[in-house]
C-alpha angles and dihedrals in degrees: 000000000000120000123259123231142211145161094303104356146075121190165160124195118166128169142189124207146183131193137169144214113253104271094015089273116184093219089121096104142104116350086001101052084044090058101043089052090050092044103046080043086050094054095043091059094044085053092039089246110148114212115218097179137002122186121187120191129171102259096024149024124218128188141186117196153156114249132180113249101250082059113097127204088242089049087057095048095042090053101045091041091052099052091037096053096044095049113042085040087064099044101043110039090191080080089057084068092076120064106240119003094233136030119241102246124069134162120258122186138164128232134173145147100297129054130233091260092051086056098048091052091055098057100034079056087051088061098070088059 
């Protein structure tokens, strides 16, 4: 992945997350499933998000994608959970069974060009500074 630049910054946040439907529940699936991905795609390119990888499952999304840094991992999740429930809520009223669409917990990890060793021995190098 190459950094992305503007005015002051250069950067590269990346971030993988995982939610789930309340209960576990596996409704993720056909016209459903179809929605939700166009849906959580629709609201990264409004926010200028870039998805690198969705993944919808029955019982769980996950999604890897480029954010801005003043974007946190909570802010991502909060917006994708909120137009998707809404909305699919509204279309399929089998969702409407469950009390909420999603749970309120979710995972949330960074990733990024570099691993954790390269980075320690960055900074272990800058030390001697």
């Amino acid at each position: 992945m190459e950094y992305q630049r503007d005015e002051h910054r250069i950067h590269l946040i990346v971030y993988h997350l995982i939610w789930c439907p309340k209960r576990r529940k596996p409704v993720l699936t056909g016209d459903i499933a179809r929605d939700c991905r166009a849906l959580i795609r629709s609201k990264c390119e409004e926010k200028g998000w870039h998805i690198l990888e969705p993944a919808i499952n029955p019982d769980h999304i996950r999604l890897f994608v480029r954010v801005w840094p003043g974007n946190s991992a909570a802010e991502v999740v909060r917006q994708c959970k909120g137009l998707t429930s809404r909305i699919l809520r509204q279309r399929y009223p089998v969702l409407r069974k469950l009390p909420s669409l999603w749970t309120r917990s979710y995972f949330a990890s960074t990733a990024g060009d570099v691993s954790e060793e390269t980075i320690r021995k960055y900074i272990a190098a800058q030390k001697g500074l």
